[in-house]
VOGU-977432 format. One line per 10 residues: for each residue y negated, x, z of C-alpha. Coordinates in steps of 0.5 Angstrom, whole numbers. Layout:
! VOGU-977432
Y X Z | ...
This chain:
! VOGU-977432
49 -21 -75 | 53 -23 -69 | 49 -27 -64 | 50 -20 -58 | 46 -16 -63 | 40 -20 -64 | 39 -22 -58 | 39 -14 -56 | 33 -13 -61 | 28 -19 -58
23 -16 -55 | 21 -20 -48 | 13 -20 -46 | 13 -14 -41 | 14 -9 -48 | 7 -13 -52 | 3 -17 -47 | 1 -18 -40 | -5 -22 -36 | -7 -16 -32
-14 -19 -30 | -10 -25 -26 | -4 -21 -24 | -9 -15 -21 | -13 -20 -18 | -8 -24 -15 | -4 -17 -12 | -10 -15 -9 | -12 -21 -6 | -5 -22 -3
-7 -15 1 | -11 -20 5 | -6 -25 7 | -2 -24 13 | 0 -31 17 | 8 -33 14 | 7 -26 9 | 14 -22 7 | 9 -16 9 | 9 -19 16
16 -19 18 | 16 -11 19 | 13 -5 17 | 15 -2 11 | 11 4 7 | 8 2 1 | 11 -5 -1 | 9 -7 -7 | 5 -14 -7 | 10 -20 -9
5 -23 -14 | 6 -16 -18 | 14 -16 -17 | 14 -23 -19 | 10 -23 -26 | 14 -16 -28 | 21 -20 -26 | 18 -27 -30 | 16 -21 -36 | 21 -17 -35
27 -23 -38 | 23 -27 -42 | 23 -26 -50 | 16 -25 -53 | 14 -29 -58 | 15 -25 -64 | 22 -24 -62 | 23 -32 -65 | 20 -32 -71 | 24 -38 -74
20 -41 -68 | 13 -39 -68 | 14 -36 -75 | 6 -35 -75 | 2 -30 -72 | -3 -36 -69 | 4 -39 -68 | 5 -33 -63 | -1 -33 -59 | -1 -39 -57
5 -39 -54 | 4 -32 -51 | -2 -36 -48 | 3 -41 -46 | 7 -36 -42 | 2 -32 -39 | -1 -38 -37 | 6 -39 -33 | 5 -33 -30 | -2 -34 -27
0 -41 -24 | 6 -36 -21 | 2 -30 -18 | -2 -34 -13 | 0 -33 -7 | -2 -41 -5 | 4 -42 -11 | 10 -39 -9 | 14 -44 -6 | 12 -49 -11
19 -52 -13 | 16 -55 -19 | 13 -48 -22 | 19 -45 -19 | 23 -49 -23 | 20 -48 -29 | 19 -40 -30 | 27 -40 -28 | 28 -45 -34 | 23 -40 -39
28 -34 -36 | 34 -39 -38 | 32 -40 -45 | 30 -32 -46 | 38 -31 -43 | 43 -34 -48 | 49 -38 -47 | 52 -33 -41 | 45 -34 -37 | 41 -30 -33
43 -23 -31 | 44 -21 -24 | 38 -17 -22 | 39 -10 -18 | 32 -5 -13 | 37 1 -13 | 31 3 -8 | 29 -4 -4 | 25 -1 1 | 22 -7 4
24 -12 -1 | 19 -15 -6 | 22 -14 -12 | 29 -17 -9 | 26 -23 -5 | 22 -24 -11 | 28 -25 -15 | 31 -29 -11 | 25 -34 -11 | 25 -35 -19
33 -36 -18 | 36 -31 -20 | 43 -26 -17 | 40 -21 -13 | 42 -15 -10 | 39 -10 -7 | 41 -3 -4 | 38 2 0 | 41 9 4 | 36 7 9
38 2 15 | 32 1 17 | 30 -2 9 | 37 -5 9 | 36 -9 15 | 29 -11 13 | 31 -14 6 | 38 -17 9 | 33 -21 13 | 29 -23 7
34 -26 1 | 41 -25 5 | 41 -29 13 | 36 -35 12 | 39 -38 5 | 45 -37 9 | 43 -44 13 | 38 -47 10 | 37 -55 13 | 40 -52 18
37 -56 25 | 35 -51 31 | 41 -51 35 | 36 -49 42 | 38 -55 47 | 34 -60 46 | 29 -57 41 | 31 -61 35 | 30 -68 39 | 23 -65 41
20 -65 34 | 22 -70 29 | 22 -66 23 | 25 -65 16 | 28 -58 18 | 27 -57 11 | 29 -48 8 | 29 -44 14 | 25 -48 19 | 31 -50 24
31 -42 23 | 24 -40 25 | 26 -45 30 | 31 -42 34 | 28 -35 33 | 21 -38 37 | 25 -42 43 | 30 -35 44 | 25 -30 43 | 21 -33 48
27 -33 53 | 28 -26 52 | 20 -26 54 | 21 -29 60 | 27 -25 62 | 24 -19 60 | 18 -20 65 | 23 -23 71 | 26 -16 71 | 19 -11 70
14 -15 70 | 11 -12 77 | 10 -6 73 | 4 -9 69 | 0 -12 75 | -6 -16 74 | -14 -15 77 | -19 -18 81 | -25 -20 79 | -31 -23 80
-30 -24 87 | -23 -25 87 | -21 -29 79 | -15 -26 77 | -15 -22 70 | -8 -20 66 | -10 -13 64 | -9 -12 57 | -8 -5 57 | -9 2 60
-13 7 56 | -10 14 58 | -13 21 56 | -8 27 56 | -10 32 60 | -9 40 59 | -10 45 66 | -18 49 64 | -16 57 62 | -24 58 66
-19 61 73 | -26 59 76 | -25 51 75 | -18 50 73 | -19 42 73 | -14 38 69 | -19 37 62 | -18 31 59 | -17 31 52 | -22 25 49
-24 23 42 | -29 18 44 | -31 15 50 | -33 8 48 | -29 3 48 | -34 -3 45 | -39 0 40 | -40 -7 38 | -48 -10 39 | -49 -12 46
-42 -10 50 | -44 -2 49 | -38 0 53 | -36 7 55 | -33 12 59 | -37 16 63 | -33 22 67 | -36 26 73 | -33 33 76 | -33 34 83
-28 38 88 | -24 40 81 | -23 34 80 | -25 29 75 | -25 21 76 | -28 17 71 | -34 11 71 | -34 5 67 | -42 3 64 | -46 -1 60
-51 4 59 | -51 9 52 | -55 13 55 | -50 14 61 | -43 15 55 | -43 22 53 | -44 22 45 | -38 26 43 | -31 27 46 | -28 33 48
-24 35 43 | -23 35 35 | -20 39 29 | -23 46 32 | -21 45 39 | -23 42 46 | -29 43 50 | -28 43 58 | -32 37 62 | -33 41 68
-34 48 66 | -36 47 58 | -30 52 57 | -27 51 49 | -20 52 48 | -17 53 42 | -11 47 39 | -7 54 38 | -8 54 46 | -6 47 47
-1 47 41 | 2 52 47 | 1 49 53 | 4 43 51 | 10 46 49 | 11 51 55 | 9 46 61 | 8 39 57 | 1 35 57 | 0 31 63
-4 24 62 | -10 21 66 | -12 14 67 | -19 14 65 | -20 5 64 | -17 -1 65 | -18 -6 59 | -17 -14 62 | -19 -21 59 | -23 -24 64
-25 -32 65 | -31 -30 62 | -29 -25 56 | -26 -18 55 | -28 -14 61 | -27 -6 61 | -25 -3 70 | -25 4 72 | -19 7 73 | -16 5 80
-10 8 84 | -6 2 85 | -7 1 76 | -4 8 75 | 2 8 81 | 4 1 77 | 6 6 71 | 9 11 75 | 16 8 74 | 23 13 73
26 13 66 | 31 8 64 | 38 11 64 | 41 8 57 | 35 10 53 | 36 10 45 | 33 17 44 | 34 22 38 | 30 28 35 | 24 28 31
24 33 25 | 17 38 24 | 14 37 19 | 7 39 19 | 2 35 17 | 6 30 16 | 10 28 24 | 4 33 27 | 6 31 34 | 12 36 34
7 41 35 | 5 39 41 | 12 39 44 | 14 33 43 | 21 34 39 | 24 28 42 | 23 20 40 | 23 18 48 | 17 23 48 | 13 18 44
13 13 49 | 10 12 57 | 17 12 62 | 13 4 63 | 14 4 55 | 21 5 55 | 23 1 61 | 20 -4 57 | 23 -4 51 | 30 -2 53
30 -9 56 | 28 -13 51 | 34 -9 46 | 38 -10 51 | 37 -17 52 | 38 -18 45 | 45 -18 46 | 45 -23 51 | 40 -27 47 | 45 -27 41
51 -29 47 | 47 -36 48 | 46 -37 42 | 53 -37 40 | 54 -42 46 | 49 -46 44 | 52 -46 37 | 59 -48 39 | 56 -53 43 | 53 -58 38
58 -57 33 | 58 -52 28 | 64 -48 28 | 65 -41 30 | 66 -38 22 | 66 -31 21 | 61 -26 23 | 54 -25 19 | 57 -18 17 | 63 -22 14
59 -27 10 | 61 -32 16 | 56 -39 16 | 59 -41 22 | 56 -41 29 | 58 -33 30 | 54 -31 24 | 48 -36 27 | 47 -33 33 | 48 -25 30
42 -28 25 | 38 -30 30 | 39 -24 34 | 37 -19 27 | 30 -23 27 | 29 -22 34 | 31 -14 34 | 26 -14 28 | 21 -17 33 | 22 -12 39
22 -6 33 | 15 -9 31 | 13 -8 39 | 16 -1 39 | 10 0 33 | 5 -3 39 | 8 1 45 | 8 7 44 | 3 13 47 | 0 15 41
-3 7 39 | -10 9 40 | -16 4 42 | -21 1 36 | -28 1 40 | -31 -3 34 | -26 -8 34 | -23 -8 41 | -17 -8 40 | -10 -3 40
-9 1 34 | -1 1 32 | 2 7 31 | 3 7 24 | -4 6 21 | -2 12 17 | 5 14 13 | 5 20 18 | 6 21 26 | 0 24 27
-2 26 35 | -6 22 38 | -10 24 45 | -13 19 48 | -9 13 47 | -7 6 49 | -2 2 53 | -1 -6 51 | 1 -10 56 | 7 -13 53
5 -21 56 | -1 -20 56 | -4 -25 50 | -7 -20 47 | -5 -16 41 | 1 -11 40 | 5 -17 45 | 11 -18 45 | 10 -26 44 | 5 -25 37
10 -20 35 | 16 -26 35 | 11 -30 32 | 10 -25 27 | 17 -25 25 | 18 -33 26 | 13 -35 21 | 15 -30 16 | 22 -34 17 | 20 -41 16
17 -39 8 | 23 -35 6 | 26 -38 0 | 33 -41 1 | 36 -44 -5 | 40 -38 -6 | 43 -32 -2 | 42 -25 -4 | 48 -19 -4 | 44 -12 1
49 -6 1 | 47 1 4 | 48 6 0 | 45 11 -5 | 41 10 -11 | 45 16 -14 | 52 13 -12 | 54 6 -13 | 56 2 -20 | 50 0 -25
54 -5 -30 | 52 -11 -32 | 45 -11 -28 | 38 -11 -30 | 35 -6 -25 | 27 -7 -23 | 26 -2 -18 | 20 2 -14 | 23 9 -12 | 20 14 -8
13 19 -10 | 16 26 -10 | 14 28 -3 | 8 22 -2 | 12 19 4 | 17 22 9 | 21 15 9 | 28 17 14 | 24 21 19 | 18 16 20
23 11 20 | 27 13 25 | 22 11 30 | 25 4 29 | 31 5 28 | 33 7 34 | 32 1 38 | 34 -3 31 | 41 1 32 | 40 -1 40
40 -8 40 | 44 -9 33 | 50 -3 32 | 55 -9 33 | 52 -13 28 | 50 -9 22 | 55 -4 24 | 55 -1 17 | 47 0 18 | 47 3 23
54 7 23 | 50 14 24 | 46 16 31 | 40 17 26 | 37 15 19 | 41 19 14 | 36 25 11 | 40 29 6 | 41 25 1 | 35 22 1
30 23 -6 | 24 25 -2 | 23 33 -4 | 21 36 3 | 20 44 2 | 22 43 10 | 28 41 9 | 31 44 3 | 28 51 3 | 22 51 1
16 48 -5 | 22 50 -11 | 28 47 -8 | 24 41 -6 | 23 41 -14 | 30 42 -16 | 34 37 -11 | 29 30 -13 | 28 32 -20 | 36 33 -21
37 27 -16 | 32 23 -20 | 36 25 -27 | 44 23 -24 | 40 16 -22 | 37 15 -29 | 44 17 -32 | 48 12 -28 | 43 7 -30 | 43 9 -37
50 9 -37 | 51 1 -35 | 44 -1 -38 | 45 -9 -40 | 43 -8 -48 | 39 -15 -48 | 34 -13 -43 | 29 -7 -41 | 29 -4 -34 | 22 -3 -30
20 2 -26 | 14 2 -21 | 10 9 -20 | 3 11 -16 | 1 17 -15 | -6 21 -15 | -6 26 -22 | -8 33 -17 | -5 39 -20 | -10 43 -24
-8 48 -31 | -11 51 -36 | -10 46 -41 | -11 39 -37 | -8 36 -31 | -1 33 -29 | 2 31 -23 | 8 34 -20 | 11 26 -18 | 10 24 -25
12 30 -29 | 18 29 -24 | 20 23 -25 | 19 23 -32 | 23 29 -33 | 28 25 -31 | 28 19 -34 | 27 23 -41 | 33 27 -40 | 37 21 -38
36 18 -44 | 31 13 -44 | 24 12 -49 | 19 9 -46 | 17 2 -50 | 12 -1 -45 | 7 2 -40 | 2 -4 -35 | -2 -2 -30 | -2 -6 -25
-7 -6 -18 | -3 -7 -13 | -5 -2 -7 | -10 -3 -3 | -17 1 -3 | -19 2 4 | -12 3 7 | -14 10 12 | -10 14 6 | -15 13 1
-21 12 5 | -26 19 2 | -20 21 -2 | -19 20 -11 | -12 15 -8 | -10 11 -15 | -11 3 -14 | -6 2 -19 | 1 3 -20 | 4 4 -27
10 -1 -29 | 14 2 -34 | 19 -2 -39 | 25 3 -41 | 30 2 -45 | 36 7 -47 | 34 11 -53 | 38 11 -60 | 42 17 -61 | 40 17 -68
33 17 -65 | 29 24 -70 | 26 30 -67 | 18 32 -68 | 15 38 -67 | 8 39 -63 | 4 39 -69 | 6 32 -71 | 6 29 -63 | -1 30 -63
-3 27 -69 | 1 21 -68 | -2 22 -60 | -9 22 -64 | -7 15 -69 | -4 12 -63 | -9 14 -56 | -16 10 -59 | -13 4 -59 | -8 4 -53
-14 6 -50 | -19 1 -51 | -13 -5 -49 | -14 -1 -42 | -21 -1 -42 | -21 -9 -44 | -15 -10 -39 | -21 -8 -33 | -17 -2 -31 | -22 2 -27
-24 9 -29 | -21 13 -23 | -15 9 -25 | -15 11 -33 | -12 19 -34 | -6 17 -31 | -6 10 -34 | -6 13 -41 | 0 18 -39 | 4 12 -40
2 10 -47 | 3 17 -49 | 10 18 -46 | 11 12 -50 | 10 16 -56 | 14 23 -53 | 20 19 -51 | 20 16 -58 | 24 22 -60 | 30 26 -58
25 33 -58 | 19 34 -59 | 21 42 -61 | 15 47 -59 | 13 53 -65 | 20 57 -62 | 24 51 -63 | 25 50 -55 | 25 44 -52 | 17 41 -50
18 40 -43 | 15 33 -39 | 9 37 -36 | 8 40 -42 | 6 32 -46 | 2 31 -41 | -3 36 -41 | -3 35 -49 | -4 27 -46 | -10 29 -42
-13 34 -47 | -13 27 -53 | -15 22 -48 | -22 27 -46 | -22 28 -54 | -21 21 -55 | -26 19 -50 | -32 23 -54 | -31 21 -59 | -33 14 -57
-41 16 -56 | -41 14 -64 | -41 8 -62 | -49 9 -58 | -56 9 -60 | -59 14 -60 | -62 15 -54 | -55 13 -50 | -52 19 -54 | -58 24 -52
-58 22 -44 | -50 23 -44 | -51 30 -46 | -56 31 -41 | -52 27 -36 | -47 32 -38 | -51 39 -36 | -55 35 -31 | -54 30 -28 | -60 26 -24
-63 33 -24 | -68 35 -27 | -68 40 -33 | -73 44 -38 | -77 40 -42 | -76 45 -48 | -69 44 -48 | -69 37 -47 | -74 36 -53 | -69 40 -58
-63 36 -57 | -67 29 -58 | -70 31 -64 | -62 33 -66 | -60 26 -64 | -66 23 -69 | -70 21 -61 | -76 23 -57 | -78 24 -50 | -84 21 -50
-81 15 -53 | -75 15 -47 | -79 16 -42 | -84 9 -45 | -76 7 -45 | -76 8 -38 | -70 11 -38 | -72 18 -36 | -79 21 -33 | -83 27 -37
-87 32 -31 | -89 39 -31 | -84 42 -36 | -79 38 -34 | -75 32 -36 | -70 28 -30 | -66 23 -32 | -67 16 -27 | -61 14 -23 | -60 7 -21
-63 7 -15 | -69 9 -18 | -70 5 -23 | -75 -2 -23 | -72 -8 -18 | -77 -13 -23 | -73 -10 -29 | -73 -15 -34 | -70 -14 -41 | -72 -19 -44
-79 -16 -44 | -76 -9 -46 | -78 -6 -54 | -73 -1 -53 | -67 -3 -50 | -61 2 -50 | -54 1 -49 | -55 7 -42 | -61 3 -40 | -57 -4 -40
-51 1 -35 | -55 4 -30 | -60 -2 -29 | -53 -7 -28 | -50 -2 -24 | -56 0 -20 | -57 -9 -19 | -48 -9 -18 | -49 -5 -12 | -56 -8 -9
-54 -15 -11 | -47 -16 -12 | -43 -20 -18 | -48 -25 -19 | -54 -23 -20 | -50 -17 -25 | -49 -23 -29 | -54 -26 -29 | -59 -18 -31 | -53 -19 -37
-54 -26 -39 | -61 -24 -40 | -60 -18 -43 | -56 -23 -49 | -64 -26 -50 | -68 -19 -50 | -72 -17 -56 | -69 -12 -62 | -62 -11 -63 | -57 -14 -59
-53 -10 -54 | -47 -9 -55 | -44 -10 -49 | -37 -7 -50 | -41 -1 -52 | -44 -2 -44 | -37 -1 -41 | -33 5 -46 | -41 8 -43 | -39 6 -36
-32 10 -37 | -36 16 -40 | -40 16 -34 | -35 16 -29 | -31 21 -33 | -37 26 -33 | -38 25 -26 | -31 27 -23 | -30 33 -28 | -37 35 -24
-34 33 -17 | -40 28 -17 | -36 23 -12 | -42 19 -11 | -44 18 -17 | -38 17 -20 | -36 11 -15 | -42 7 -18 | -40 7 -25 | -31 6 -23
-34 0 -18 | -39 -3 -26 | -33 -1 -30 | -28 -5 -25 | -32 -11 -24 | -34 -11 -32 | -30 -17 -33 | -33 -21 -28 | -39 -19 -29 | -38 -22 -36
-35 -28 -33 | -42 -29 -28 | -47 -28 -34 | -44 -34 -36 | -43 -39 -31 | -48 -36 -26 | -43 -35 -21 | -38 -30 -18 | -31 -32 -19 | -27 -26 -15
-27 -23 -8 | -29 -16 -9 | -26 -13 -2 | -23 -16 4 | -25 -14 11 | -19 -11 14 | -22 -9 21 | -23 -15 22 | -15 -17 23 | -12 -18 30
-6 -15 26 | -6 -8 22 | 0 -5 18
């Protein structure tokens, strides 16, 4: 057998084996990280963490042992090597270790072992989006390409893999910045350099043009304070003819609510008009703002006004705005002003004339400002705003001049320009101007009317808290040189850092084309594309574009060639955009199967293809659920020609982002292994798919459950097993002989994996099995004694022996279950005669929630010494998922949260009750951060 054929028949660790547990700690602990991160250099939607990116790469090219077995013939042989190699990839996903050169060095040789004598493919992200899997391709060595129909994409992964390598070691170029720090200058620290120094210029140049609009304040008997921002409400004129005031539309009045500097505002009516307080007292703040999800309440008259009236008048004559406070940083600390009539004059300035402007798109519940008459992109900003920020675009251009200068004079040669592929001082100083573009794009997210302010945390709101453009009524507007957050200075500084840390030893290729048109021969393709209609990303990215494409048109010409981000071709299904729900359906479906099939068509036979997927399951049928992302995305990898050799959840997205925040948002993301399916491959028909379904589910299942995937987390982790076995086939026929549709298996998966999931009650003690039942019929309710007495008997147990248990109470006829927050804090298992597999889950998820990991562990350390029979403590946790699952069909949110949060700590759980201490974060404090994406 020649060497080509062998080597296409090795199997690489993706398809057998993955360190989920390490892979999803460290992605989500990345999610905290923020100084120097790749995240941070500009907003992107849904990035995917670098460590998850980076071990999916590592697995993607390496050979799995099994796939050498003259060298680990055994299989002990393998598994050590395995363990070798997933001890590889737990060195690589932490953050802390992804500039190591040695451990570097190290994965790029295992990739080179596993690659042949031609060496290791270049890797391809046909949908790049922010850039993780390119950059992180790039750090393990590797050619890179990436492309992306969005500019605004393009322009952020060309500053991630393809400027800084292009000058790496290079000393800062800004007049006697290098003589100032003596330094190494290693990677891209001149770089970052030279971004700080000339960004700060652009800061002083800008303030001397306009600083006078951002005037300071007197306090304190005469101290000078710069403001930090301006709190706004929007205003509509009262429908009451007999006050007709300006009403403010509020949604709170409080600008602190932190413990001891209670702050609010507190609005007066006299003479028809409204003029606004400032106090410390709560009693004097009114509790509730003027408008909400019904309508808006007049402070003078009490008048209500539905939205549909505002909708109206904001439409027809426009909303006009008020000044309602003053934000400053006094010598003593934060301080909140009234409103004075020198502040507010400060902000009446007249529109800049070379604006950048364009129109917004109206797509409800998605950009819901169009609603409010504001169509164009200017309308998003205060004429103080951008005045501001057509200054900073403009002085971009004259910031890359300097550069150019500054170059040529300490000796670099003027070369080519960046887009050319120049090294030289023209393609310097277009590299240091995209940097500092980025920086003023970063601003316009924090100087734009519809930034809210964040009384618990005192500090602005970007606009992009959300993947939407939603209206924002009271809004606040940053001092762009103030000190605070949401100023230009941090923004630079944001953008240099990420700079510094980038890896440099090998330049990566960005074009700006469509998935669905450009050549796919000869690359290993990992990509993340879109979720079906999940973000809207060319109509929210505009926002940024256009003062990406002001400051840069001339250097990224083939990025920003269009006035706008191109929206036809994009692959988002948007019903608004392509005649409605079925339309939408039909352009991603038929777009996502043209991409597949040029993917198949130039598919490198040695190494599978990775695709990531995340999306909530929503849509009900009579037979089961399924998602209309995964059916779609599915359907056209399927008809592409694909099968389906490996599925990983991977933990990547984080839990308390504001989409997910009261809503079932997955936590995973599913990585898919794909390789081209063989012609040869056999048909099936329904029957034999859901016998092999029924022999193939129990156990992929159960490598779920040990690989800690969280029960919210389960149904759409076992699609990927399931697609496995449909994929396998070139048809799975139905009984008219017709093709089985996508959507079809995966209502078939769910309906196995809920058989599958009870049929794992065989492995509980009795009283475990009849709790379940009635768990089932009545939750933490209480039932009928008679009921409850029959079905205990059935299941060879007894109710007053339960209750002696301690697990359920017995009363006046009726017999109630404990919830975990009823149960005994002094619980003592090993003082317990009746232990149960049910007493053993409630009892440590009650201390999960109460105490936390350590002491859950400590509760099963002593569950390991209690009288009896020993718990099986993988029984505890299959009950966890039975539980969850229960609780969610039911719609028991509550309850159902308790047992996801024990079934996803279960493994730490285990690692405490053995030595006593919690090894993991559970959760970050993300409102705590200066700097929120």
């Amino acid at each position: 057998m020649d060497y080509a054929r062998m080597h296409a028949e090795k199997r690489k660790l993706i398809e057998v084996s993955m360190p989920l547990e390490v892979i999803n700690r460290e992605s989500a602990r990345e999610k905290s990280i923020r100084h120097g991160h790749p995240s941070t250099l500009h907003l992107w939607w849904s990035r995917k963490p670098l460590a998850t990116a980076r071990a999916v790469l590592f697995a993607q090219l390496v050979d799995d042992p099994s796939s050498r077995p003259d060298e680990f013939p055994t299989e002990e042989a393998q598994s050590i090597e395995r363990a070798r190699l997933h001890g590889i990839i737990e060195q690589l996903v932490v953050w802390e270790n992804s500039n190591d050169p040695a451990l570097l060095r190290e994965a790029h040789e295992e990739i080179m072992k596993s690659s042949g004598p031609s060496g290791p493919p270049a890797i391809l992200d046909p949908f790049a989006g922010g850039g993780s899997i390119p950059l992180e391709a790039q750090r393990l060595g590797l050619e890179t390409h990436a492309s992306d129909l969005n500019p605004v994409a393009g322009l952020i992964n060309r500053a991630l893999i393809e400027i800084a390598p292009r000058f790496a070691d290079s000393r800062p170029i800004f007049p006697g910045l290098s003589e100032k720090q003596l330094i190494a200058w290693a990677g891209a620290e001149g770089l970052a350099a030279d971004v700080r120094a000339y960004g700060e210029w652009i800061r002083d140049a800008a303030r001397d043009i306009n600083g006078q609009m951002y005037p300071a304040v007197t306090v304190n008997g005469g101290q000078t304070a710069t403001v930090i921002a301006w709190k706004w409400a929007r205003t509509v004129t009262c429908p009451n003819p007999a006050c007709g005031i300006a009403m403010p539309l509020v949604s709170s009045w409080w600008l602190s609510k932190r413990p001891g500097r209670q702050t609010g505002i507190v609005p007066t009516v006299s003479n028809n008009k409204v003029s606004y307080a400032v106090s410390t007292d709560p009693a004097m703040v009114p509790s509730t703002g003027t408008v909400g999800r019904s309508g808006a309440i007049c402070v003078g008259c009490n008048s209500a006004v539905s939205l549909a009236d505002i909708r109206q008048a904001s439409r027809t004559i426009g909303l006009r705005s008020q000044l309602i406070a003053v934000i400053v940083e006094a010598p003593g600390g934060r301080s909140y002003l009234a409103p004075t009539a020198e502040q507010e004059t400060a902000a009446h300035v007249a529109k800049p004339d070379d604006f950048p402007d364009g129109d917004l798109f109206d797509w409800p519940g998605r950009i819901n400002v169009y609603r409010y008459g504001m169509t164009k992109f200017s309308d998003l900003f205060t004429n103080r705003q951008l005045v501001a920020l057509t200054t900073f675009s403009q002085l971009v251009g004259r910031a890359r001049d300097k550069v150019f200068l500054d170059a040529l004079a300490a000796g670099m040669p003027e070369g080519n320009r960046l887009e050319a592929g120049g090294t030289g001082a023209a393609a310097y100083a277009d590299g240091v101007a995209t940097y500092l573009a980025l920086a003023v794009s970063r601003t316009s997210d924090y100087l734009s009317n519809l930034c809210g302010w964040h009384n618990g945390r005192e500090t602005i709101r970007n606009v992009f808290g959300l993947q939407a453009i939603p209206m924002v009524w009271d809004y606040a507007e940053v001092n762009p040189y103030s000190g605070s957050t949401g100023n230009f200075r941090g923004q630079l500084e944001w953008v240099a850092k990420v700079i510094g840390r980038l890896p440099t030893s090998r330049a990566g290729i960005v074009t700006a084309v469509s998935a669905d048109d450009r050549p796919y021969l000869n690359f290993v393709v990992s990509t993340d594309p879109p979720y079906y209609d999940n973000i809207c990303y060319s109509d929210l990215s505009d926002f940024f574009y256009v003062w990406q494409r002001a400051s840069l048109k001339n250097i990224h010409s083939e990025l920003f060639r269009t006035v706008q981000v191109p929206k036809a071709d994009e692959l988002v299904a948007n019903p608004y955009r392509q005649g409605g729900k079925e339309g939408a359906a039909e352009f991603f479906e038929s777009g996502f199967e043209r991409v597949f099939q040029r993917m198949r068509q130039g598919a490198n036979p040695y190494f599978p293809i990775t695709v990531y997927y995340a999306f909530k399951q929503s849509e009900s049928s009579t037979n089961g659920e399924s998602s209309t992302g995964w059916a779609t995305i599915l359907e056209g990898i399927v008809r592409a020609g694909w099968s389906i050799t490996a599925t990983w959840p991977l933990r990547t997205e984080l839990m308390n982002r504001q989409t997910g925040q009261g809503a079932n948002a997955l936590a995973s993301s599913i990585v898919l292994a794909c390789r081209p399916r063989s012609q040869s491959a056999p048909t099936i028909d329904r029957g034999g798919f859901l016998s092999v379904l029924h022999s193939e589910l129990p156990s992929k299942l159960r490598e779920l459950q040990q690989a800690a995937v969280a029960p919210v987390d389960l149904a759409q982790s076992t699609i990927g097993p399931g697609m496995a076995v449909f994929t396998r086939y070139s048809k799975v026929t139905e009984a008219d002989g017709s093709a089985m549709r996508v959507r079809t298996a995966l209502e078939l998966i769910n309906q196995v994996l809920a058989e599958v999931l009870n049929e794992f009650e065989g492995d509980f003690d009795s009283d475990t099995r009849w709790a379940l039942k009635w768990f089932d019929q009545n939750g933490f309710d209480a039932g009928l004694f008679g009921d409850a007495e029959n079905q205990a008997t059935a299941l060879n147990t007894s109710i007053p022996g339960m209750e002696r248990g301690g697990i359920l109470t017995s009363r006046a006829g009726k017999v109630q279950l404990f919830a975990p927050t009823k149960l005994p804090d002094d619980y003592d298992p090993r003082r317990d005669q009746r232990l149960s597999v049910w007493e053993a889950a409630l009892h440590t998820a009650r201390v999960l929630e109460a105490k936390g990991i350590e002491d859950a562990g400590q509760l099963i350390a002593s569950l390991k010494q209690a009288p009896g029979p020993r718990i099986d403590l993988d029984a505890v946790k299959e009950l966890a998922y039975l539980l969850y699952s229960i609780a969610e069909r039911k719609n028991w949110s509550t309850i159902g949260q308790t047992f996801n949060n024990l079934a996803t700590a279960w493994p730490d759980i285990l690692r405490a009750s053995e030595s006593g201490v919690s090894t993991i974060q559970t959760g970050f404090d993300f409102e705590s951060l200066d700097d929120e994406f």
